[in-house]
N, C-alpha and C positions, 0 to 999 in steps of 0.2 A: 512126676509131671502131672499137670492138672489134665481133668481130662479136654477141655476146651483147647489148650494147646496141644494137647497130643492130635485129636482129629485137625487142627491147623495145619500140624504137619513135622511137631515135632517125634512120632511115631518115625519117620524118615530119617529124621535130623538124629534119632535116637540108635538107628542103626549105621548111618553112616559113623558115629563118632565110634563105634565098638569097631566098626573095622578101620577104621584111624587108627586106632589106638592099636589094634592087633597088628597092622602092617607096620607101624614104627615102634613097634616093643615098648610099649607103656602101659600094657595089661596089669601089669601089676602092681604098677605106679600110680594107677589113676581112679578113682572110686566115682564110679556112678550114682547119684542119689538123688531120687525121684520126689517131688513134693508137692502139695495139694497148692491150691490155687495163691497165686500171690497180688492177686484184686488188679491185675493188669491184662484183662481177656481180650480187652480192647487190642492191646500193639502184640499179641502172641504173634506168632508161637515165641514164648520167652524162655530163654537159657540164662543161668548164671553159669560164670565159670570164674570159679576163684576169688568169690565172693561180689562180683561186678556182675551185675543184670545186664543182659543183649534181647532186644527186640526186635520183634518182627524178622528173627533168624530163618534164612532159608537156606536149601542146599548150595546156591551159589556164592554164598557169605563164610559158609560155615566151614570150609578148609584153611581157609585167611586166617578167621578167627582161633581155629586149632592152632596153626602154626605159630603166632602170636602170642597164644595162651600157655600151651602146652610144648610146643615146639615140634624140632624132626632130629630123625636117629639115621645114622646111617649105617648103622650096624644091625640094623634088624633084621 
């Protein structure tokens, strides 16, 4: 994560998705991977997921978007 979006708030956004991901068993499914600035500082904090760019991600967005992206388990 660049650091301009991590102080945005994807720092946040970064811990919420690890316990997403630990509460519906997808730790081992899912690869986290951090990258240096993607020239868009302006609309951060920015997530890709799944090769699709998300802007201006905050914590009230960001469970939708899991569920959509990644989905839910009910066996975890």
């Amino acid at each position: 994560m660049g650091s301009s979006c991590f102080r945005r708030g994807n720092r946040k956004n970064l811990e919420f998705i690890e316990a997403y991901l630990q509460e519906h068993g997808f730790v081992a499914e899912v690869e986290l991977v951090g990258s240096r600035c993607e020239e868009e500082c302006r609309k951060g904090p920015n997530l890709e997921l799944n090769g699709r760019m998300y802007h201006g991600v905050s914590l009230e967005i960001l469970a939708e978007l899991l569920e959509q992206v990644v989905g839910r388990r009910s066996d975890a």
